[in-house]
C-alpha positions in Angstrom: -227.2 215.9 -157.7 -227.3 214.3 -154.2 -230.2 212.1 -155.6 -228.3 211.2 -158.2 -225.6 210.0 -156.2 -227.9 207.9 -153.8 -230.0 206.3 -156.9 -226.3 205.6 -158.8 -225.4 203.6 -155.4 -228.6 202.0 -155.4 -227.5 200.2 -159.1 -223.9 199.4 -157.6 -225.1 197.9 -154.9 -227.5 195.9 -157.1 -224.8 195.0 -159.9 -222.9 193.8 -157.0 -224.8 191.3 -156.4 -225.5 190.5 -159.7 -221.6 189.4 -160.0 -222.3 187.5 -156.8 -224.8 185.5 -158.6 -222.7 185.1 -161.7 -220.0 184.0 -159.7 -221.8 181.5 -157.7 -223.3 180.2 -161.0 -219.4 179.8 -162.5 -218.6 178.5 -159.6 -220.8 175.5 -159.9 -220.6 175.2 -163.4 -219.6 171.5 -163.1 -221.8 170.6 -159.9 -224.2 167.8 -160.7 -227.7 168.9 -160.5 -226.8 172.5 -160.1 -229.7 174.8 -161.0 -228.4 178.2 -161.7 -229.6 181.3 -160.2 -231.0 184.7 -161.7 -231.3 188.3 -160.2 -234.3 190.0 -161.0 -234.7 193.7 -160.8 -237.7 196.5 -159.6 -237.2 200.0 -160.1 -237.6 201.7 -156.6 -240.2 204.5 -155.5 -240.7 208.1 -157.9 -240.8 210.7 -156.6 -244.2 212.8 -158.2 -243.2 216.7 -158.7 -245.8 217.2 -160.9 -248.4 214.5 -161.7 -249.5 213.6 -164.9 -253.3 215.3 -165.6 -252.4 218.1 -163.5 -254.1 221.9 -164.8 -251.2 224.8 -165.6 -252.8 228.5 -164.0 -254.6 228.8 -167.3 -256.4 225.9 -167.2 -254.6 223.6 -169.9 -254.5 220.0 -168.9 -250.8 218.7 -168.6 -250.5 215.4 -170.8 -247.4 213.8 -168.8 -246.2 214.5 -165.4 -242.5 214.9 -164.0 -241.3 211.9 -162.0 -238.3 211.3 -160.6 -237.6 207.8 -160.3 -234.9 206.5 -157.3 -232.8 203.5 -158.3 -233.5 199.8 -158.5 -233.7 197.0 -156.2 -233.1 193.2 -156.6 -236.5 191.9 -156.3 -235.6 188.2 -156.0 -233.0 185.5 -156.8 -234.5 183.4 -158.9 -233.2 179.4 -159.3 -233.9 178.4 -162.8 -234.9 174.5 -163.1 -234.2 174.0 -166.7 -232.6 170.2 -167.6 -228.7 169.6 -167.6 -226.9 168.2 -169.9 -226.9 164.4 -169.2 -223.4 162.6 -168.9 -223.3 158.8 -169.0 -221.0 157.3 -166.9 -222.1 153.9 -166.9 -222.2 153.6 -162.9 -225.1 151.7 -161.4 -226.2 153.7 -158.9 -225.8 157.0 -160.9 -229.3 158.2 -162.0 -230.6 161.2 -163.9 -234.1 162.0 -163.9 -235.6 163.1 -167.4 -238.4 165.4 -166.8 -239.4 167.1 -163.3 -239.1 166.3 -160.2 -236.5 165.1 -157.1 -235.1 162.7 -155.6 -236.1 162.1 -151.6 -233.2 162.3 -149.0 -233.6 161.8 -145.5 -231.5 164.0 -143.3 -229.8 162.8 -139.9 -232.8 164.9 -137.8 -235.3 162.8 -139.8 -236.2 166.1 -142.6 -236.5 165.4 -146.2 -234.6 166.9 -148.5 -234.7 167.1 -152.1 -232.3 167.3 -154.5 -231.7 166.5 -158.7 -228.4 165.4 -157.9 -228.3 161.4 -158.4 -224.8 160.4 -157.4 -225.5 157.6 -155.2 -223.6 154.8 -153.1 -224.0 151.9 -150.8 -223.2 152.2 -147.0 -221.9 149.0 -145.2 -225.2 147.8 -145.0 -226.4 147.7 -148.3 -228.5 150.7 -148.0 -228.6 153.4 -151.5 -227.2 156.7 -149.8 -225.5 160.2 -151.2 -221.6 161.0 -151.2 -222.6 162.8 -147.5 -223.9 159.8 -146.3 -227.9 160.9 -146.0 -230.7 157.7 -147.2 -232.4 158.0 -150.0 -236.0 157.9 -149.3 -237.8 155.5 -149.0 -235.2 153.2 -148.0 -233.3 150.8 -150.3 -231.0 147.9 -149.2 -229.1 146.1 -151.8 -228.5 142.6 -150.4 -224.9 141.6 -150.2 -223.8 139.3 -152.7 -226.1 141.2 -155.7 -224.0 141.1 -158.8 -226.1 143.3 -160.3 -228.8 146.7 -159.9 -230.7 147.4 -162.1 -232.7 150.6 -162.1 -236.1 150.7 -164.9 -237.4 153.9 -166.2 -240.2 154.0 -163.3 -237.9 153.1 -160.2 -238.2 149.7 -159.6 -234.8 148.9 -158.5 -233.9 144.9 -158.7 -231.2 143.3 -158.4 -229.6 140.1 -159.5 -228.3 137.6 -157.3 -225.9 134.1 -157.2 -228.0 131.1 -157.9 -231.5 132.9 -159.4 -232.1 133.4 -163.4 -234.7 136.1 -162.7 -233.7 139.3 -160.9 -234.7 140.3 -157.5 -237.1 143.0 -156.7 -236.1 144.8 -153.8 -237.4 148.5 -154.2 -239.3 151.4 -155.9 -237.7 155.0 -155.9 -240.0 157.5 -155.2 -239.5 161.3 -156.8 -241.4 164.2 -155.2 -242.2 167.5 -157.8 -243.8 170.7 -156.1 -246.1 173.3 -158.2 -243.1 176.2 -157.4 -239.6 174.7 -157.2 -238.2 177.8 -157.7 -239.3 178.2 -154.3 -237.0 175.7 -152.3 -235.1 176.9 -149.8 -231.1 175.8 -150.7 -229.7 177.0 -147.3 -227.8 173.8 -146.9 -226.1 173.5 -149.9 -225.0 170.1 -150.5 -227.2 170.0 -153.4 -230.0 169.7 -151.1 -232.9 171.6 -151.3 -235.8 172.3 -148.6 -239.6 172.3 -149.0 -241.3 176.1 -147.7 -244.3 177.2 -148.0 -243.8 179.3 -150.8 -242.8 175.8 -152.7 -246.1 174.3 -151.9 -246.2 170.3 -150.4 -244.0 168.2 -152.5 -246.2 165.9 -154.8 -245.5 162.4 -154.5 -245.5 159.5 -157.0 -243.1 157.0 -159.4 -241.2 158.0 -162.0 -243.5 158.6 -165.3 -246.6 159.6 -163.1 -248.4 162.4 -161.6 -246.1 164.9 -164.1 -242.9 163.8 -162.7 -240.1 162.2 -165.1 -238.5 159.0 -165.9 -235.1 157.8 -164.4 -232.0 156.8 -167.0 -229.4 154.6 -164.8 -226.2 155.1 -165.6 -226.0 158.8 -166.2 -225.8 161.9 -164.5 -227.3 165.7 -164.7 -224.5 168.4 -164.9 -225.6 171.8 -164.2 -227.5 173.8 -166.8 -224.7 176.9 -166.4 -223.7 177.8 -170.0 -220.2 179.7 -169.6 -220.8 181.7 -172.2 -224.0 182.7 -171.0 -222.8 183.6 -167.9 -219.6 185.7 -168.9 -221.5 187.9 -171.2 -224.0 188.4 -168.3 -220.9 189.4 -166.2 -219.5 192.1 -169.0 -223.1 193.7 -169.1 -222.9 193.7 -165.3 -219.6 195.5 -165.1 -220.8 197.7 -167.6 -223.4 198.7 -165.6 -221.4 198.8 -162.2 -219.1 201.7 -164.1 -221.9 203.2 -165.5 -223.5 203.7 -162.3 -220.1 204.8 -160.9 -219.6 207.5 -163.4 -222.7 209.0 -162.1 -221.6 208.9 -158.8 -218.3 210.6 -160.3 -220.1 212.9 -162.3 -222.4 214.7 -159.7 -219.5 214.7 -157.2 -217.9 217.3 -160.2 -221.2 219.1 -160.6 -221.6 219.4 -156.9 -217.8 220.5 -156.9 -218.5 223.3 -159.1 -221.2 224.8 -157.5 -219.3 224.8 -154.6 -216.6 226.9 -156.5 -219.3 229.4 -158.0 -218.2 232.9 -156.7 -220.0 236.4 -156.6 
């Protein structure tokens, strides 16, 4: 009964965290470029009180043992890179990429970060930058008096200017894709993700190439969170949260009564 109430706490604890996920996922549920997250599950340690193959005292082989398993443990949280649902919005400088891969964003400390989010802007100087004000990477710098950017399907970013019939060239966007991207580190929110070694080195090349997608200008990714996904994933998670703490109720009344057993 005491095991019983250790390996019960063992799936609250883990359900817990499981509508800690859910939540984070519904939280984000209009974030562009959001990737939402799963938990994922091992069963802990059993405990062996008789092992399978085992000889009773007159001499009979045992065909299955008795094992007592206790509880479950999240294993990982897993970030699921599956496409968004694109939304156009006509802006110039918003860009989804079709396919896999990231875009490059240098932070103030010179690290690069990746991220799927393409909501970009123009600093005072021209330069192609994110809502927080980090570069993209490489570099871009839209000249001035541009009229208007165009973006092609494999990054070449030109621009047309007062005076010219044909449009200016002035830049190729440059999208990294890793072997494990469910192994980026998101530590700094932001829609920013960082490289690890569990990610592998980022693989670098244009838009089309080396496995990596195209770019569409003038849309964006929303996040791949399906409500109704998620909200059924949170019923079976409170189901299992009470579940578990019936246990817990139920071998505090066994325990109870054989407290209360009397000669």
């Amino acid at each position: 009964m005491i095991r019983a109430m250790f390996t019960s706490a063992t799936g609250m604890m883990a359900q817990q965290l499981n509508v800690d996920t859910i939540a984070h996922n519904l939280a984000n549920v209009n974030t562009t470029g959001f990737k939402k997250s799963r938990v994922n599950f091992q069963d802990l340690l059993y405990e062996t009180l008789q092992p399978a193959g085992s000889e009773t005292t007159t001499g009979a082989t045992i065909p299955e043992g008795v094992q007592v398993g206790h509880g479950v443990r999240p294993a990982s949280i897993a970030k699921l890179f599956t496409q968004g649902n694109m939304i156009q919005t006509g802006n110039e400088l918003d860009l989804v990429i079709e396919g896999d891969g990231f875009f490059q964003i240098e932070l103030p400390d010179g690290t690069i970060a990746y991220t799927r989010d393409g909501n970009f802007k123009l600093n005072n100087d021209g330069a192609i930058q994110t809502v927080d004000g980090f570069a993209l990477e490489p570099g871009i710098t839209i000249p001035e008096d541009h009229e208007q950017i165009t973006v092609n399907s494999d990054g070449t970013v030109s621009v047309k200017v007062p005076g010219q019939s044909a449009e200016t060239n002035v830049g190729q966007i440059q999208l990294a894709r890793f072997i494990n991207s469910a192994g980026l580190d998101a530590r700094l929110g932001r829609n920013l993700l960082l490289e690890t070694e569990a990610s592998g080195a980022p693989v670098l090349g244009q838009p089309g190439e080396e496995g990596i997608g195209f770019l569409e200008q003038g849309f964006l990714e929303n996040s791949n969170v399906q409500v109704v996904e998620e909200i059924i994933q949170l019923i079976i998670a409170q189901r299992a949260y009470e579940a578990s703490s019936k246990v817990v109720q139920t071998s505090d009344e066994m325990l109870q009564t054989a407290n209360n057993v009397r000669r």
